[in-house]
Every structure is written in structure tokens, then in C-alpha cells.
VOPAGU-2260 file (C-alpha; in pm, 1 decimal, decimal comma):
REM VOPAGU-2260
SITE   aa  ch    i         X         Y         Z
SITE  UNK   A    0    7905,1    7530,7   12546,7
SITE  UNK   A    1    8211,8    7609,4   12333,4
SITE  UNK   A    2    8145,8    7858,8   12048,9
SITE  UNK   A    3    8220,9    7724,9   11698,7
SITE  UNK   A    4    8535,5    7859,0   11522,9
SITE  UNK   A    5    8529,7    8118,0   11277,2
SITE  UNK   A    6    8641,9    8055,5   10943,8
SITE  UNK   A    7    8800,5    8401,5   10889,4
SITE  UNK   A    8    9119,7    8503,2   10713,4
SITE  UNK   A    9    9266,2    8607,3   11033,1
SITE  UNK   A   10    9136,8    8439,2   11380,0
SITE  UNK   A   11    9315,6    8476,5   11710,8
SITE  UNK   A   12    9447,8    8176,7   11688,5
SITE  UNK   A   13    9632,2    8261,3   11400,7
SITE  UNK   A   14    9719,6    8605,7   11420,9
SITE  UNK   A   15   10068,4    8704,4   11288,0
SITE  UNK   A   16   10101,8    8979,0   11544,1
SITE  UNK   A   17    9926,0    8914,6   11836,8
SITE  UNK   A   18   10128,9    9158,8   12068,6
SITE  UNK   A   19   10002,6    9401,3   11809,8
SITE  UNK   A   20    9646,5    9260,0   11840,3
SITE  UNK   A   21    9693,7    9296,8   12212,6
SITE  UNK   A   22    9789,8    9646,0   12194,8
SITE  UNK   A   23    9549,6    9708,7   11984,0
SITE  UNK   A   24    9244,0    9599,3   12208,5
SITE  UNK   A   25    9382,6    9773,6   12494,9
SITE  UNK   A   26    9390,3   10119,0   12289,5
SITE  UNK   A   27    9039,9   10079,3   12191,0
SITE  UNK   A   28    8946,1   10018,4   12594,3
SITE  UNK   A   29    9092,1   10333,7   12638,5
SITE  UNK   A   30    8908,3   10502,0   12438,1
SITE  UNK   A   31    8582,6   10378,7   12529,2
SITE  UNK   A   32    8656,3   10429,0   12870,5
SITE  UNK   A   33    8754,9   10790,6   12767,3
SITE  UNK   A   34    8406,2   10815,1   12552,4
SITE  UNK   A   35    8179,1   10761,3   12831,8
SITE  UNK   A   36    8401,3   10995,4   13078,8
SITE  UNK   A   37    8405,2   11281,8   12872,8
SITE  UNK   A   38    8107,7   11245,7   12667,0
SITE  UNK   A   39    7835,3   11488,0   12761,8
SITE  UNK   A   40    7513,1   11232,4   12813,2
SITE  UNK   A   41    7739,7   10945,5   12685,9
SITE  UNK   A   42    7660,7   10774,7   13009,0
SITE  UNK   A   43    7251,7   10750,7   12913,4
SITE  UNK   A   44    7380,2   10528,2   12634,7
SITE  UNK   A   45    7466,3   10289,5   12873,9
SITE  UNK   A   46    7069,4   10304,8   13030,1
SITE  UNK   A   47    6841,0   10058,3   12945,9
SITE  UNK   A   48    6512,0   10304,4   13016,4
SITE  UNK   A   49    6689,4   10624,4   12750,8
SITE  UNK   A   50    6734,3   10322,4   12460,7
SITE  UNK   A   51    6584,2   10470,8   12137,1
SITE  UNK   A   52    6437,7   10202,8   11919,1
SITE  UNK   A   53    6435,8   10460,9   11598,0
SITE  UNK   A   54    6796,1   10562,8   11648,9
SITE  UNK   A   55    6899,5   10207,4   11671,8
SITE  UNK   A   56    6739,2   10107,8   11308,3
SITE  UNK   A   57    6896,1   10398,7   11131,2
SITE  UNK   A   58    7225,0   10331,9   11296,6
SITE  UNK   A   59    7215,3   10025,1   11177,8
SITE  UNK   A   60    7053,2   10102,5   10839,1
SITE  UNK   A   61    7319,6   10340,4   10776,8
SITE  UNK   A   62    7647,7   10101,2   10876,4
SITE  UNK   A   63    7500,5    9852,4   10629,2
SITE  UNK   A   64    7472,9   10130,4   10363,2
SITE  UNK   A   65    7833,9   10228,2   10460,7
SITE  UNK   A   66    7942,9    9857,3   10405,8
SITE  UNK   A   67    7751,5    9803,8   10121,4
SITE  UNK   A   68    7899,1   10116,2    9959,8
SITE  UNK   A   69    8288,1   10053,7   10070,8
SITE  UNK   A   70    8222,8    9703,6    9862,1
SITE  UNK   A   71    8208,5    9875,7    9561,9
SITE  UNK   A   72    8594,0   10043,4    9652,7
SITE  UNK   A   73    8726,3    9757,0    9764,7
SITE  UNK   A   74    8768,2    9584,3    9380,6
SITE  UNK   A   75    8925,0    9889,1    9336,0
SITE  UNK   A   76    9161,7    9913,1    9583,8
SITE  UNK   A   77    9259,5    9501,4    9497,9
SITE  UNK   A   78    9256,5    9596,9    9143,8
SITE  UNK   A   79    9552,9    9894,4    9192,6
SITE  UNK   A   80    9801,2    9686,5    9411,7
SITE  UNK   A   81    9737,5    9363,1    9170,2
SITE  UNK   A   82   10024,5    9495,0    8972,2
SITE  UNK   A   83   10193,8    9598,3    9232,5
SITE  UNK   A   84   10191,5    9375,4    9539,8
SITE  UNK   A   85    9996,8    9105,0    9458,2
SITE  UNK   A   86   10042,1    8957,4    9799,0
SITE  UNK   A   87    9836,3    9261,0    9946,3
SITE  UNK   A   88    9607,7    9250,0    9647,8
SITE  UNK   A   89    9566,9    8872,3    9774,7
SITE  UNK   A   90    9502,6    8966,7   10125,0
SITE  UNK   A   91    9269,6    9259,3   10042,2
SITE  UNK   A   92    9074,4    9042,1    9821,3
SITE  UNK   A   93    9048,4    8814,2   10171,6
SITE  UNK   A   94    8920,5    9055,7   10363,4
SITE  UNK   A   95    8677,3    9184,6   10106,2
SITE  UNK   A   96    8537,6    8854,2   10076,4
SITE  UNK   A   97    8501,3    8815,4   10464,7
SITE  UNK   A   98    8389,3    9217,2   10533,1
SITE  UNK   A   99    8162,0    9194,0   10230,7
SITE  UNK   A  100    7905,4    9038,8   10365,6
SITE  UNK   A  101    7849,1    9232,0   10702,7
SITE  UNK   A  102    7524,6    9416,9   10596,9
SITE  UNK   A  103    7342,5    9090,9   10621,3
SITE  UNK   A  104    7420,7    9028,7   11017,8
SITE  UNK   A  105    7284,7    9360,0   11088,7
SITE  UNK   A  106    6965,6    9323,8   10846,5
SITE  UNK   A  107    6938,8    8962,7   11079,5
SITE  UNK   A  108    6967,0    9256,1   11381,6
SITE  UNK   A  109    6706,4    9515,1   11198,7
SITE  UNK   A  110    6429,7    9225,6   11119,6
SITE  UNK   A  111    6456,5    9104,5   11453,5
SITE  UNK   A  112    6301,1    9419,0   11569,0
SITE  UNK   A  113    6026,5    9401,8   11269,7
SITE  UNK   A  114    6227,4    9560,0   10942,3
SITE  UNK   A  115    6198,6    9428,4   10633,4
SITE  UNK   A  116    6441,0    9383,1   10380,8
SITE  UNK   A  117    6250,1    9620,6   10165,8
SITE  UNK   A  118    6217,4    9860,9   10438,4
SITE  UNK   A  119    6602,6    9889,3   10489,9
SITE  UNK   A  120    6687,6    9920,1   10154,4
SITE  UNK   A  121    6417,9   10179,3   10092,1
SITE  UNK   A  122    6659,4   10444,9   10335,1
SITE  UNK   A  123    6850,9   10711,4   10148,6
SITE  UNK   A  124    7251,7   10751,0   10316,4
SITE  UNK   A  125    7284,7   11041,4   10546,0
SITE  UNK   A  126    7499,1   11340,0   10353,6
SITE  UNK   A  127    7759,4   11214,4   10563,0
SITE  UNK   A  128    7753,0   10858,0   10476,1
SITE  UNK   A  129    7768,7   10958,9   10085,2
SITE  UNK   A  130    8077,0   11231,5   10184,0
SITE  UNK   A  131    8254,4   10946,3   10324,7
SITE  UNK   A  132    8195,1   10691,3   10032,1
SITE  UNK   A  133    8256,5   11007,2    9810,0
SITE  UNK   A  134    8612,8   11065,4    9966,0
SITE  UNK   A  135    8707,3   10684,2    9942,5
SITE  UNK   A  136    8669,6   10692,6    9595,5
SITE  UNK   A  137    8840,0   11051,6    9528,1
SITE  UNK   A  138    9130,6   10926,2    9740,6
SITE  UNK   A  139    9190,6   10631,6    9565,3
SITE  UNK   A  140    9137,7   10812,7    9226,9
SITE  UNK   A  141    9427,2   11107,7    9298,7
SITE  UNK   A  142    9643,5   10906,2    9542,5
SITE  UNK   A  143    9600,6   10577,6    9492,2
SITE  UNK   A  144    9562,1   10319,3    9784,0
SITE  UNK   A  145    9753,2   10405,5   10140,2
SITE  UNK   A  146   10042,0   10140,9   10104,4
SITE  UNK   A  147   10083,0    9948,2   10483,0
């Protein structure tokens, strides 16, 4: 069965860089290899019989508040280079529009283990969830964008 093609901005197939791609996938193999070796009780993640059904669901909860949070700074962050590059407003508008969206495949993961839409949306961010949103937007208010 061949898998159907993706309609993102930037498949492998038409990746500008893909040495850099390739470098880049090998560096994040390295550290996941380095995760589970020097992780204390990383390794349990990895067993079936320790998987915690509640830590899942907030995990998950909490990456689609994350998401849906960042979508609010990415206008932003489109909006400041418009003026100024418009090319890398164009292609952060791109990868808005394809990013954007994530929440939704991990509500699809969330109901599939009996969530509701109202039930995920009902969850508060952790402290650290809001710090995070909270430094994206002082960032880009006193510094402006990180250019490439």
C-alpha cells in the first residue's frame, strides 16, 4: 500500500536542503538515543505494562493548548517581517497555515481513547505552558522576531 502524499509546504521530495534535513534527523537520533541512556526510568517509557493512560491525555491536552496558543503569535510574527522580508513573511504565513491546524490530529488521538471535545477544551495550561506562550509574546514584543 503506498501512503498518499502530503500536501505540505515543504515535503521530502522537495526539500531545498536535504543534506541539512539529513543532518538534521540524525541529530535528533542522537538525542533520543542519549534520552533513554541517561534518563533515570526513561527506559519504562518504552514498556507497554508502566503506560499511563492519564499522563497520555494531559500530554496531549497540553501540546494542543501549546499549538493552539503559538497560533495566536504566529500573525504576529508574519505581520513584523511583512515589511521587512516579505518572502519570510510568505513562508511563515505557509507554515502557519500547515502547523495551525495540529491540535485537531491529537483531539482525533484524545477521542479515540473516549475525550470529548468539550472535555479537552475544559483543561486549564500548566504554569509552564502559559510561561512559555507568555515569553513568545514578550520576545517578540522587545526583540522582535529571531531573523534566520
Amino acid at each position: 500500500m503506498t501512503m498518499p502524499r502530503s500536501k505540505s509546504y515543504n515535503t521530502y521530495s522537495s526539500l531545498q536542503r536535504p543534506e541539512f534535513r539529513k543532518r538534521v534527523d540524525e541529530l535528533l537520533l542522537k538525542f533520543e538515543r542519549d534520552f533513554y541512556e541517561k534518563s533515570k526510568g526513561a527506559e519504562g517509557m518504552l514498556d507497554a505494562n508502566k503506560f499511563d493512560l492519564e499522563l497520555y491525555k494531559r500530554h496531549n491536552v497540553e501540546t494542543m493548548i501549546r499549538i493552539g496558543l503559538k497560533r495566536a503569535v504566529d500573525p504576529l510574527v508574519a505581520n513584523y517581517w511583512a515589511t521587512r522580508d516579505p518572502q519570510l513573511s510568505k513562508e511563515w504565513g505557509l507554515y502557519g497555515a500547515e502547523e495551525g491546524r495540529h491540535d485537531r490530529m491529537f483531539a482525533g488521538d484524545l477521542h479515540k481513547v473516549g475525550m470529548t471535545d468539550e472535555e479537552i477544551y475544559a483543561i486549564r495550561p500548566t504554569f509552564a505552558t502559559e510561561l512559555l506562550n507568555g515569553c513568545f509574546y514578550y520576545t517578540l514584543a522587545t526583540e522582535g522576531p529571531s531573523p534566520r
